[in-house]
Every structure is written in structure tokens, then in C-alpha cells.
C-alpha positions in Angstrom: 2.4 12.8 -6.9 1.8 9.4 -5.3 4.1 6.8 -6.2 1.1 3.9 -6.4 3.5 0.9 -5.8 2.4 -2.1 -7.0 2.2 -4.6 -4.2 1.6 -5.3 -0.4 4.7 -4.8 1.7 3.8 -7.7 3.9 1.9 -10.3 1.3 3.0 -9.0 -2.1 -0.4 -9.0 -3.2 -0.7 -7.3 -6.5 -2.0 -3.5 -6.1 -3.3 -2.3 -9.3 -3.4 1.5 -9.7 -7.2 1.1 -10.0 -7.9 -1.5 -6.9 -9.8 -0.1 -4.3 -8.0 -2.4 -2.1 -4.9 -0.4 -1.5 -3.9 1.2 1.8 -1.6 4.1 2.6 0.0 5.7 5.6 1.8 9.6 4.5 5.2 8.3 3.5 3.6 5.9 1.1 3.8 2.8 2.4 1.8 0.3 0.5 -1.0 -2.8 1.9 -3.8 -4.6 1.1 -6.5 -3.8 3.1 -6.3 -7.3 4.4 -3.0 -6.9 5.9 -3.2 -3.3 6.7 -6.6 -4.3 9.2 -6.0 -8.0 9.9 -2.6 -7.7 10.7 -1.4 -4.0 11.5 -4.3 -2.7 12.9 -4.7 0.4 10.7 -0.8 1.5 11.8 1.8 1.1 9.3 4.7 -0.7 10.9 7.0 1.3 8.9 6.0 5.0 10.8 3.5 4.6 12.7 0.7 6.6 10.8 -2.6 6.2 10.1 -3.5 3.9 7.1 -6.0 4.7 4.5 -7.2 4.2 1.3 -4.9 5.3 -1.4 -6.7 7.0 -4.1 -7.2 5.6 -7.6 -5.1 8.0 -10.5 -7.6 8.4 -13.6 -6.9 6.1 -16.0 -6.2 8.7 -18.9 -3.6 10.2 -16.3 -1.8 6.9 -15.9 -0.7 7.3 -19.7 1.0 10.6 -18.8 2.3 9.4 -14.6 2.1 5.9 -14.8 2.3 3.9 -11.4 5.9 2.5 -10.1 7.1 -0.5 -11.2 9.2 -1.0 -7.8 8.2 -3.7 -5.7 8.8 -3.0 -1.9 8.5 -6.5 0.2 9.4 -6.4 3.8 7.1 -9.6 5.6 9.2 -9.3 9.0 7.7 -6.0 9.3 4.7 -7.2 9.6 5.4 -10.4 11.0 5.1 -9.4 14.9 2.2 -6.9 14.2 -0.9 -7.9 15.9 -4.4 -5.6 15.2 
């Protein structure tokens, strides 16, 4: 089950489980899609991989396997990433 952390790892922009605005790569990674195209490219700096839109968990399943709470913040990963 996906973690769906709750913010960019490069702006900390907010992530909302439901925000279509969330980008992935396979090892969970988290971006906006502003930072994940503007600034990596579609490549998470992290891996490597390919990153796409994370899907949204149905709302009566968050109740059940709520999103994480954990914030992951790493700018300087991003920092040097050009698209």
C-alpha cells in the first residue's frame, strides 16, 4: 500500500491524499508536479525512475489506511536538477 506522504521533497508543498498534483517514481518518492517537471525533468533525483502521478486512495479507504503523516524534505536534491 502506498505510503501517500504529505508534501514535496524539494518545495514542501502540501500533497493532499486527494490532489491530483502528486508525482511518484517506484520507491515512493514524493513531488509536485511543478517540481517533478520544472525542475527534475520527470526523473526522481533520489533513483532515477520514472515519475508519475500517484494515484488518489478513496476517501472511505483513508478512514481504514490513512495517508503518512511523515514529512520527507530534501531541497539539495533537487537543487542541481535541471529538466
Amino acid at each position: 500500500m502506498l505510503d501517500l506522504r504529505p508534501n514535496c521533497e524539494c518545495c514542501d508543498r502540501d500533497l493532499p491524499p486527494d490532489t491530483t498534483h502528486a508525482m511518484i517514481c517506484t520507491f515512493e518518492c514524493t513531488f509536485c508536479a511543478d517540481c517533478a517537471t520544472q525542475k527534475l525533468g520527470g526523473a526522481c533525483p533520489n533513483c532515477g525512475g520514472e515519475l508519475v502521478r500517484r494515484p488518489i486512495r478513496p476517501a472511505a479507504k483513508l478512514a481504514r489506511f490513512p495517508a503518512s503523516t511523515t514529512r520527507v524534505f530534501k531541497p539539495q536534491g533537487c537543487a542541481g536538477a535541471t529538466p
